[in-house]
C-alpha positions as CSV (number, residue, x, y, z in Angstrom):
1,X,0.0,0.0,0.0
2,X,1.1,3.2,-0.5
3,X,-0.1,7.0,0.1
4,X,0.6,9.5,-2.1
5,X,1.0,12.9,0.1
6,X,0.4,16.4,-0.9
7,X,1.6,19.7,1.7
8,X,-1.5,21.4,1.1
9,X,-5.0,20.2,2.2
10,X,-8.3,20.1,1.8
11,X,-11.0,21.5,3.9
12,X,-12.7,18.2,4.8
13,X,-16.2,20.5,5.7
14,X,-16.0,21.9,2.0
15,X,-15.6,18.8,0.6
16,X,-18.8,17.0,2.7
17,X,-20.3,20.2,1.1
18,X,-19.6,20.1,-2.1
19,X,-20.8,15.9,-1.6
20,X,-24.3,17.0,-0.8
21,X,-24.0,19.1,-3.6
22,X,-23.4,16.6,-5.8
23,X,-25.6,14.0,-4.7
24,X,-28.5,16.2,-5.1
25,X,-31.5,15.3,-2.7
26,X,-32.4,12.1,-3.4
27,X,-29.6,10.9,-2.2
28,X,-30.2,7.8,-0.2
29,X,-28.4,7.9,3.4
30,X,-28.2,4.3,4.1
31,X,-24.3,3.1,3.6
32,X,-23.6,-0.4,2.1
33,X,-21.1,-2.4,2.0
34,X,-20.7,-4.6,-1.4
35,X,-21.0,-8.2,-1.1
36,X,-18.2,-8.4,-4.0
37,X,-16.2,-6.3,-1.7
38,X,-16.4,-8.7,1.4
39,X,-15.7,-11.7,-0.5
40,X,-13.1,-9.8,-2.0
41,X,-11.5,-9.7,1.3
42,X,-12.3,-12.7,2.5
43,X,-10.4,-14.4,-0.4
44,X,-7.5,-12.7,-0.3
45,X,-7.8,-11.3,-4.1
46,X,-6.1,-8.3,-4.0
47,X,-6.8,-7.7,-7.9
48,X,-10.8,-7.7,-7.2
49,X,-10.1,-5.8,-4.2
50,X,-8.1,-2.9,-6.1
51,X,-11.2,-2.7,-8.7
52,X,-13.8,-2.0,-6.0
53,X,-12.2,0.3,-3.9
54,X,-14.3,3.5,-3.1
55,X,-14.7,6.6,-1.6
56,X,-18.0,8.2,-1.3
57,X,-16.0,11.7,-1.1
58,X,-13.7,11.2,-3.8
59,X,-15.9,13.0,-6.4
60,X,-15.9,15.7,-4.3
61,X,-12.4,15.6,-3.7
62,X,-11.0,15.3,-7.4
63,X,-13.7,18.0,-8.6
64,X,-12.1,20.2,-5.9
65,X,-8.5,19.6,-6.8
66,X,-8.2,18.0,-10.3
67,X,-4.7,17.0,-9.7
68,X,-5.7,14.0,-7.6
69,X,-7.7,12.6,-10.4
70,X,-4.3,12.9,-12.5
71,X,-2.6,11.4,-9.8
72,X,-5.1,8.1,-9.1
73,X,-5.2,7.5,-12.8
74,X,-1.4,8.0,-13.1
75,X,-1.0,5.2,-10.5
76,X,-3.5,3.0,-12.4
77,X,-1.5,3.2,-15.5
78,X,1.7,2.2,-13.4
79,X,0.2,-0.9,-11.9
80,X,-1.6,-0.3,-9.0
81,X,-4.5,-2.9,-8.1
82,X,-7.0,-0.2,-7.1
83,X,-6.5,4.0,-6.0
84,X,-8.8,5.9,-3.9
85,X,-8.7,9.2,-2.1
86,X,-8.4,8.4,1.4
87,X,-11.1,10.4,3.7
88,X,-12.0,13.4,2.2
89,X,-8.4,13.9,0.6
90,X,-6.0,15.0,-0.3
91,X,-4.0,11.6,0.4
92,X,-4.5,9.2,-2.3
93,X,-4.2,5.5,-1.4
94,X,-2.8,2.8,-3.8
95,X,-2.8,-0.9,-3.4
96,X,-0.6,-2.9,-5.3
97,X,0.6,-6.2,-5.9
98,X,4.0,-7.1,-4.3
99,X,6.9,-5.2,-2.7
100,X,8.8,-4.3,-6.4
101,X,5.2,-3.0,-7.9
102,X,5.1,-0.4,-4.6
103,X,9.2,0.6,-5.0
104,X,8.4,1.2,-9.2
105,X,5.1,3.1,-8.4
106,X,7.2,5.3,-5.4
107,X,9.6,6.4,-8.0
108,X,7.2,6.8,-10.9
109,X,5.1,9.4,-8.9
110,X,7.9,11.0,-7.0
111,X,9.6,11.7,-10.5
112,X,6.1,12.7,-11.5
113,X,5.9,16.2,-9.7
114,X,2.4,15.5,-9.2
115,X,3.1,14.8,-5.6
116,X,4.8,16.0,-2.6
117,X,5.6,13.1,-1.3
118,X,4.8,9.1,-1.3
119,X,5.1,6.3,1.8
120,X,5.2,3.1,1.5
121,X,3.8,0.6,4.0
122,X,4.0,-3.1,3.9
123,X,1.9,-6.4,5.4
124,X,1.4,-8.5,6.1
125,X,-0.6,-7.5,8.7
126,X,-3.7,-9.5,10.6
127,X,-6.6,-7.1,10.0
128,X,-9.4,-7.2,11.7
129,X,-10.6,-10.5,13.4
130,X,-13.3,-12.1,15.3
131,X,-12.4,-13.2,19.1
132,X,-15.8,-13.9,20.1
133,X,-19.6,-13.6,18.9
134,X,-21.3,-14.4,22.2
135,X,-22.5,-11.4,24.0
């Protein structure tokens, strides 16, 4: 995984704004999670994971700041799995395959000058995990 970093922000109130404004009113309030998704996750597929990453706010986000829509499709079209604005931005997040994918796509933006900066974090990790359904 890795987060592409930028010095300025973005006002996360504007950009909840500029949501509503975009969802209009019909919007329906009610968040779900995509069964795809979970079994996604629960398989271990990375590659289906990376294609149904989402961010409600990311709209917002990249109509706010075009760059970030440069940079997620810039880190697409150097291999990552799946890119997302993380919360209401300006991070952009970017899964990706194996260790040598994440060092390629570090360099590849950093030479870009789209982006201030990029870390690199690595797994495995255990995630989230059940101890105990009784109540």
């Amino acid at each position: 995984m890795l987060f592409a970093t930028f010095d300025e922000g973005l006002s996360t109130a504007q950009i909840y704004e500029k949501t509503d404004d975009l969802r209009g009113l019909e919007f329906d309030v009610e968040p779900e999670v995509p069964t795809e998704l979970l079994s996604a996750l629960a398989r271990g597929d990375a590659p289906a994971l990376g294609r149904l990453l989402h961010n409600d706010l990311q709209l917002a986000a990249t109509t706010s700041r075009p760059q970030l829509g440069r940079v997620l499709e810039q880190g697409i079209d150097l291999g990552a799995l799946g890119a997302v604005v993380s919360g209401s931005g300006p991070t952009c997040a970017f899964l990706v395959r194996d260790e040598s994918s994440s060092i390629d796509l570090v360099v590849a933006l950093k030479a870009s000058g789209l982006v201030d900066d990029v870390l690199r974090t690595h797994g495995p990790v255990h995630g989230a995990r059940v101890i105990s359904t009784s109540r």
